[in-house]
N, C-alpha and C positions, 0 to 999 in steps of 0.2 A: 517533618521528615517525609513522611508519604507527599503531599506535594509536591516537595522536589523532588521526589523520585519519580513522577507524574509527568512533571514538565522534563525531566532529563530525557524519559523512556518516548516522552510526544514527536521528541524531535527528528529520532533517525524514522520515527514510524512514519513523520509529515512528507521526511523526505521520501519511504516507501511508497505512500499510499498515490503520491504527486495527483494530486487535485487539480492544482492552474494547469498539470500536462494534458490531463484528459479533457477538462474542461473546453477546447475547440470543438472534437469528438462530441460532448453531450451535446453540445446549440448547434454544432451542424447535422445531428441524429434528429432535434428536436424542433428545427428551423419551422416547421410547417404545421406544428401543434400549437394546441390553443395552453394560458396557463392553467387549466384543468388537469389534461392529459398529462401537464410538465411533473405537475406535482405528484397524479399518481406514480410516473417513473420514479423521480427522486424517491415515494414512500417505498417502493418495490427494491431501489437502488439497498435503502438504510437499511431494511427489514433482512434482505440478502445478504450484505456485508457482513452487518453485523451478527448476525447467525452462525454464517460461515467461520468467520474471525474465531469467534467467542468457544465454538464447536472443536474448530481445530486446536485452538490453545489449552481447552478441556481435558478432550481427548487424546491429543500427540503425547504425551508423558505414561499414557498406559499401553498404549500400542511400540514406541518404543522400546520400553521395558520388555514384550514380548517379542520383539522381534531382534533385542540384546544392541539396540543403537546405545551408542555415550553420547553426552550433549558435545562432546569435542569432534566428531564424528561427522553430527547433524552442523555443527560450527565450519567446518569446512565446507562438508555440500552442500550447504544455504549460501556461505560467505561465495564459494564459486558460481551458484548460478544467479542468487544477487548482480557479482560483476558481470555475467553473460547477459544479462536483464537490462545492465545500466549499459554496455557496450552497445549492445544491441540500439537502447534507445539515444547513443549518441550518435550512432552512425548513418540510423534510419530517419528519412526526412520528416516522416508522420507514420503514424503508427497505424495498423489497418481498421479500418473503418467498415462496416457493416452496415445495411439499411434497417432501420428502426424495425422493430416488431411492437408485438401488444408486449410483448416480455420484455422489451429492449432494458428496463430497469433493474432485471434478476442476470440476465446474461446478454449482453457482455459488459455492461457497465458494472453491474455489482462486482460481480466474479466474471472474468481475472481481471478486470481494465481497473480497478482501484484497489478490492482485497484478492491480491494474486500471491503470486511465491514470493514478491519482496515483502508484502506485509504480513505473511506468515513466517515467515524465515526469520525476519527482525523481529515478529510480538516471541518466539521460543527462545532468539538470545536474547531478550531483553527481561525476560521472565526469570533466567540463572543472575541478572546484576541488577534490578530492580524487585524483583517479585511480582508474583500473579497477579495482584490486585491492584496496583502501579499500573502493570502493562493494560492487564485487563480496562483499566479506564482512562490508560494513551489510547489505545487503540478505539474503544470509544469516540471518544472527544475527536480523533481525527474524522474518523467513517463519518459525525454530526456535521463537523468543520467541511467535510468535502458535498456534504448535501447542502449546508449553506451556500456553497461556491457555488453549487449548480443550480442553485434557487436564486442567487444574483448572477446567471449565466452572462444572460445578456447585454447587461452594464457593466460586467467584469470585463467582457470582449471589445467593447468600446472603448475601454481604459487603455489595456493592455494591447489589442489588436492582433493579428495572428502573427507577427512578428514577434512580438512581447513576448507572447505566450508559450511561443517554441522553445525561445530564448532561456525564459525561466523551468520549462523543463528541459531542457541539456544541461542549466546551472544543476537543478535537482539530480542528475543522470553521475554527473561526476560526483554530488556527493554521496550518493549507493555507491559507486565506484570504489570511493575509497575506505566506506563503512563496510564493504563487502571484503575489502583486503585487509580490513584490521580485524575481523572476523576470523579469517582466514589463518593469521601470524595468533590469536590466541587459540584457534583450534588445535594447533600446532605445537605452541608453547605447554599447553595442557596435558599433551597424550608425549611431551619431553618428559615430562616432570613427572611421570607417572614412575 
């Protein structure tokens, strides 16, 4: 049972976290680096991510409670700026790009270019229909998954080509889209029913 709740919880987070979208962004950040330099990014990327990730899904349940949010509440203004997110990345040709720093791995790759408001927004509703420890190791396993992509950055890019790449994240953009509107219709349904 927890497995599938693993792999159910991985998927809307695969589509949050969009790996193959960002992944242009890391090899054109990283174009001019040796694979030393790559790897310490990627370590700076997972250590970031997953921190962040793991911090906010901790803590957002105690700080709600004081600040008197309901999960139906946090279900709409997650599901609404999810769809602002995916809109946004459907309509934008490429998403903005910054020149590398020593940090380039903590900001803006870790946070917000992989663990932003869609993967926090999805690991909190996926914590009320999966459970903590479910989400807690989707959210995992993608943050790893999206440092292996950028660990095969550059034969991924060959594959897919900047055309590919784009392609497949607008596919990923419409599916937050519609994960962000069924958010939305159960935040709704929930605070009916009350």
């Amino acid at each position: 049972m927890l497995l599938k709740n693993v792999l159910l919880a991985a998927i809307p987070i695969f589509v949050a976290v969009d790996a193959l979208g960002v992944l242009p962004i890391y090899v054109s950040w990283t174009r001019e680096l040796n694979q030393q330099e790559k790897r310490k990014i990627i370590l700076q990327f997972l250590w970031t991510g997953l921190a962040v990730a793991i911090g906010f899904i901790c803590l957002s349940r105690v700080i709600f409670r004081y600040l008197g949010i309901t999960m139906s509440d946090f279900m709409i203004a997650g599901g609404g700026i999810l769809f602002c997110i995916a809109i946004m990345d459907l309509l934008q040709p490429d998403k903005k790009q910054r020149l590398p720093a020593h940090e380039l791995g903590s900001v803006p790759l870790g946070v917000p270019l992989v663990v932003g408001p869609a993967v926090l927004t999805s690991a909190l509703m996926l914590i009320e229909v999966y459970g903590a420890l479910a989400t807690l190791a989707a959210v995992t396993l993608n943050i790893l998954f999206a440092g292996l992509v950028f660990l095969c950055g550059d034969f991924l890019m060959k594959i897919l080509g900047q055309n590919g790449a784009r392609a497949l994240s607008k596919i990923m953009a419409l599916l937050l889209a519609a994960i962000a509107v069924m958010m939305i219709r159960k935040g709704i349904f929930q605070i009916i029913s009350l």
